[in-house]
N, C-alpha and C positions, 0 to 999 in steps of 0.2 A: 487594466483592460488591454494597454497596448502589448502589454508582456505577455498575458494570455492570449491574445489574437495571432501575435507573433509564431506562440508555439504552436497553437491550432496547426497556420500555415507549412512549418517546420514540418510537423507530423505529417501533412497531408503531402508535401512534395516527394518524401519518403513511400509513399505508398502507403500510408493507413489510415485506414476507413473512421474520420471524428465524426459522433454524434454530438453536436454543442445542446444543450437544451437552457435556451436562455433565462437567467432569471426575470423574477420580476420588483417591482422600487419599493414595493411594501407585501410583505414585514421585509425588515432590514436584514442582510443573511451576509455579514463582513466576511464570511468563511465557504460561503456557497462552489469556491472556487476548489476548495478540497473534498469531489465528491465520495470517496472511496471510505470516509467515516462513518456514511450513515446507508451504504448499498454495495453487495456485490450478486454479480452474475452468472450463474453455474451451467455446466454442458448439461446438466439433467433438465434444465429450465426451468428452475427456482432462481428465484428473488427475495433474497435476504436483506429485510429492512432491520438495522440494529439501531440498539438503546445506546442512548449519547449523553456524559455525562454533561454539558454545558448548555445551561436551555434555553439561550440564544442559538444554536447551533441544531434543534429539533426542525425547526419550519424549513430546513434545509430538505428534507423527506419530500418528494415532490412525486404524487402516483398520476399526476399529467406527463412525468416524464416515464413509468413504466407503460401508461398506455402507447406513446410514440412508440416504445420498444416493442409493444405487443405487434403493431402495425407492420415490423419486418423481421418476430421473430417468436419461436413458440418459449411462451412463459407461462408452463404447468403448474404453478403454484405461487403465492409469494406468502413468505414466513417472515410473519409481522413479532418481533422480538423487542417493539418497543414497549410492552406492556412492564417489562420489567423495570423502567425508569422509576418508578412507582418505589418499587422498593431499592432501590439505591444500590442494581444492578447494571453496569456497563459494557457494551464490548464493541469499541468502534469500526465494528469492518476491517479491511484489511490495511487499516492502521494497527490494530491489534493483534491481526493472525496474518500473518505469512505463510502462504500455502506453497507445498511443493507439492508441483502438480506429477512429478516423479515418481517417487515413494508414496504418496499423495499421506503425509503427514503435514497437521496445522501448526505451524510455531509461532510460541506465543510469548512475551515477556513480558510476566504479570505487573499488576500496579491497578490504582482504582479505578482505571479505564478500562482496564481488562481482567473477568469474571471468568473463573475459571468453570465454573458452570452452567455458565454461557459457553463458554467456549467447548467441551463437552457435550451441549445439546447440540451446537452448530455441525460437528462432529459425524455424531451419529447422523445427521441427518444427509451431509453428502458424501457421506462413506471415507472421513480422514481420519487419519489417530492424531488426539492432541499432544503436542511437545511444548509443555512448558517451561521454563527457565528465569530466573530473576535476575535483572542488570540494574545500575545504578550511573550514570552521567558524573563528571566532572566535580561535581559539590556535591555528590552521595544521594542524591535524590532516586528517587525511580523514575528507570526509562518510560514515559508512559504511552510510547506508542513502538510496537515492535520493528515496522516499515522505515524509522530511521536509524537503526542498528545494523540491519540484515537485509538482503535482496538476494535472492535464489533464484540461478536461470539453468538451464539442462545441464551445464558441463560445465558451471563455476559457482561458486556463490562470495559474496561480500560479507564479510559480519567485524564486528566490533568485538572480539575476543574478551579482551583487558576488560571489557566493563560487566562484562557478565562473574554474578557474583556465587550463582549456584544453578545446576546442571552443564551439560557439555553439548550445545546446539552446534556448532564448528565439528565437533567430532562424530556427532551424529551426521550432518553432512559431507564428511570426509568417506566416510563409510560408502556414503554413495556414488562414489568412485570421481564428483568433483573436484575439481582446484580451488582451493580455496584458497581467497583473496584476504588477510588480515588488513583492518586499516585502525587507527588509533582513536583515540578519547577525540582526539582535537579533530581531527578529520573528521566526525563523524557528527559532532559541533558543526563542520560547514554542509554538512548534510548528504556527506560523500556515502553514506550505508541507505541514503533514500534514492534509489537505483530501479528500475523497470525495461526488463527485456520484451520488447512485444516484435511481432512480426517473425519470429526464432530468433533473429539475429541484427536485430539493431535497440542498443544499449539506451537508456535515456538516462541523464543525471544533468542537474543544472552546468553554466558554467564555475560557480561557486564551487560547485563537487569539484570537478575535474580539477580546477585550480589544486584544489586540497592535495590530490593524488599525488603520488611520487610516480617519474617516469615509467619504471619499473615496473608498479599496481596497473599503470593503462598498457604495457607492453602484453599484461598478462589476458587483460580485458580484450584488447585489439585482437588476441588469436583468436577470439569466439565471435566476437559481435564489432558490429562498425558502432560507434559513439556519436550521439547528436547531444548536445548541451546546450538549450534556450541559457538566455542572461534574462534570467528573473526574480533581480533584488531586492521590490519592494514585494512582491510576493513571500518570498524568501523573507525579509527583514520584520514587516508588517503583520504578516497572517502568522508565519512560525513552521509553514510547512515548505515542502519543495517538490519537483517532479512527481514523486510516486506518486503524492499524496492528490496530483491534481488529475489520475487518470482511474475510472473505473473502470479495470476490465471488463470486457464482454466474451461470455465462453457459451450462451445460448444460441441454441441451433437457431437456423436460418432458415424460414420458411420458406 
């Protein structure tokens, strides 16, 4: 709590606007802290609630938190995609899709978190093309969440090259006239590819990330974006996620 409070504070001296929506002591939700799993936010003003493989992790879904949102901001729709759990379909939010709001293609790197069919419906619905690709971690596993591989911001992107084992997501965004940032198996291990640019231009990654980084990779970072890095290790060590994973953006209009 204190590392999350911290970062709250962090963000907000920065200048950006945190909705905390607190939880509550029952049902237990040990992961409530990573809410971009099971919700994101779109300019058209849909609410995309998705299907989550781990059903401790369902009761995280909280629509006392979209009515707060309704309260300061228009939400046209909310597209309820948990029905699919049922049939042993997943697709964790923007743990699993990586959006470029650019090109406005979704990248996705499959695994049984993420449903390529799902990802396809998500798709059509706010006008992206899916870009899928298969990577593999350190002991050959699948990545199962795309957001700590990859982080795309206007004029750079981060990605994990070496681990990606089929299609060319790096070359797909090279194309789009960014820098791109290569970092390795191990750095990526300290969660240096779980990255979120918010505000245009200020960078978030633990300090775990940035430790990871070679001077170089932050020289490249530093041209685009200032860097804020919370020290959030038992978040980081306990839960298994890091920065990205603990912000949901918000791109709905403002009433």
């Amino acid at each position: 709590m204190a590392e999350f409070e911290n970062f709250v504070e962090c963000l907000e001296a920065k200048g950006v606007n945190v909705l905390v929506i607190e939880d509550s002591v029952v049902p237990l939700r040990p992961d409530a802290v990573f809410p971009n799993n099971w919700l994101s936010l779109h300019e058209t003003g849909d609410v995309i609630l998705y299907p989550m493989a781990t059903p401790n992790r369902r009761s995280e879904r909280r629509l006392d938190g979209i009515e707060r949102l309704r309260a300061e901001f228009l939400v046209r729709d909310v597209i309820d995609l948990t029905k699919f759990e049922h049939e042993g379909k997943y697709l964790e939010g923007t743990g699993s899709i990586v959006f470029d709001h650019i090109t406005r293609i979704a990248f996705a790197c499959l695994s049984f978190r993420t449903d390529t069919t799902l990802l396809d419906l998500v798709c059509e619905r706010v006008g992206y093309a899916p870009y899928s690709f298969r990577a593999v971690d350190r002991a050959g596993l699948e990545i199962y969440h795309t957001n700590v591989m990859m982080c795309i911001a206007t004029e750079f992107a981060v990605i994990c090259a070496e681990c990606i084992s089929s299609g060319s997501p790096a070359e797909r965004l090279a194309e789009s006239g960014r820098e791109i940032v290569e970092i390795t198996v191990d750095q990526m291990h300290d969660f240096a590819g779980n990255m979120l640019v918010v505000r245009d231009n200020l960078l978030l990654m633990s300090q775990r990330a940035r430790c990871a980084l070679r001077e170089e990779q932050i020289r490249v970072l530093e041209k685009y974006c200032e860097i804020l890095s919370p020290n959030i290790p038992t978040i980081e060590t306990v839960g298994g996620g890091s920065v990205r994973c603990m912000i949901a953006e918000n791109f709905l209009p403002k009433l």
